[in-house]
C-alpha positions in Angstrom: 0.0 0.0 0.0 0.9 3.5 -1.1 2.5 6.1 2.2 0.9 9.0 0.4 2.6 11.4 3.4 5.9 10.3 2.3 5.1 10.8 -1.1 4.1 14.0 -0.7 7.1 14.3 1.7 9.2 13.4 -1.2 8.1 15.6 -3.2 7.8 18.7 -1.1 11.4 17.9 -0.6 12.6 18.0 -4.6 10.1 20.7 -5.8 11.3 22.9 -2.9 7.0 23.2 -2.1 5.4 22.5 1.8 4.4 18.8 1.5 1.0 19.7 2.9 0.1 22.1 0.1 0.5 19.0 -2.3 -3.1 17.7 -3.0 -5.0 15.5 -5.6 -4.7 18.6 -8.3 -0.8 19.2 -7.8 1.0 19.0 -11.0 4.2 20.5 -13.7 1.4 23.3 -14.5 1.0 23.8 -10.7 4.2 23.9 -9.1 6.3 26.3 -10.7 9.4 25.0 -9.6 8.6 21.5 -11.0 10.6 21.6 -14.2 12.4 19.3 -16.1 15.6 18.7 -14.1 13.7 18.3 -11.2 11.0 16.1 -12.5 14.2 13.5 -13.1 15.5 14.2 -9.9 12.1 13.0 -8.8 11.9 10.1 -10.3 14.8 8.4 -8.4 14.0 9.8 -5.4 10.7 8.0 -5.4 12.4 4.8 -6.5 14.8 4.9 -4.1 11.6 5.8 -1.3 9.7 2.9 -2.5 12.3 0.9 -3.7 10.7 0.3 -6.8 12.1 1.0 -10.8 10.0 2.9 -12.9 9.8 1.9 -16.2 11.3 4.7 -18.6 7.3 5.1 -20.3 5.9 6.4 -17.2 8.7 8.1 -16.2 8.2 10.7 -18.3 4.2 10.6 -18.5 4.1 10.9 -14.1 3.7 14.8 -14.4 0.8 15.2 -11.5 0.3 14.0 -8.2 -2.1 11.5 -8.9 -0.6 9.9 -12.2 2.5 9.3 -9.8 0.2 8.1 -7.1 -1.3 5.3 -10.0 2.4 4.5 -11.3 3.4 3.4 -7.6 0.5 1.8 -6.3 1.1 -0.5 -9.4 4.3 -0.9 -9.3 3.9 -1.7 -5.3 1.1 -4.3 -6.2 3.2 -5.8 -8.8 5.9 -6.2 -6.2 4.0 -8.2 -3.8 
């Protein structure tokens, strides 16, 4: 099951936002700091969280809070 307070911890942490103002509609065309740099950076930080490898396809299609959210709770089923 998905920790969606680390989540939003990690990415509070790489977007430089408060990880309570990230919500359902946070996104790249929300969070101004969220570019593309960052948005890599992301991506292996939430691997590394939830020690998981995201596939190179959705790596570059998880550009909101909830597609990320989909991606790992899919990824963490998968895993077992």
């Amino acid at each position: 099951m998905l920790n969606e307070d680390a989540l939003k911890q990690v990415m509070g942490t790489l977007l430089n936002v408060d990880p309570a103002s990230i919500g359902p509609d946070a996104s790249m065309d929300t969070i101004e700091s969220w570019d593309s740099l960052r948005h890599m950076n992301l991506v292996l930080a939430l691997e590394e969280e939830f020690k998981v490898s995201i596939p190179d396809e959705d790596a570059g299609n998880i550009t909101s809070y909830q597609l990320i959210k989909l991606v790992l709770e899919d990824l963490l089923k998968a895993k077992g």
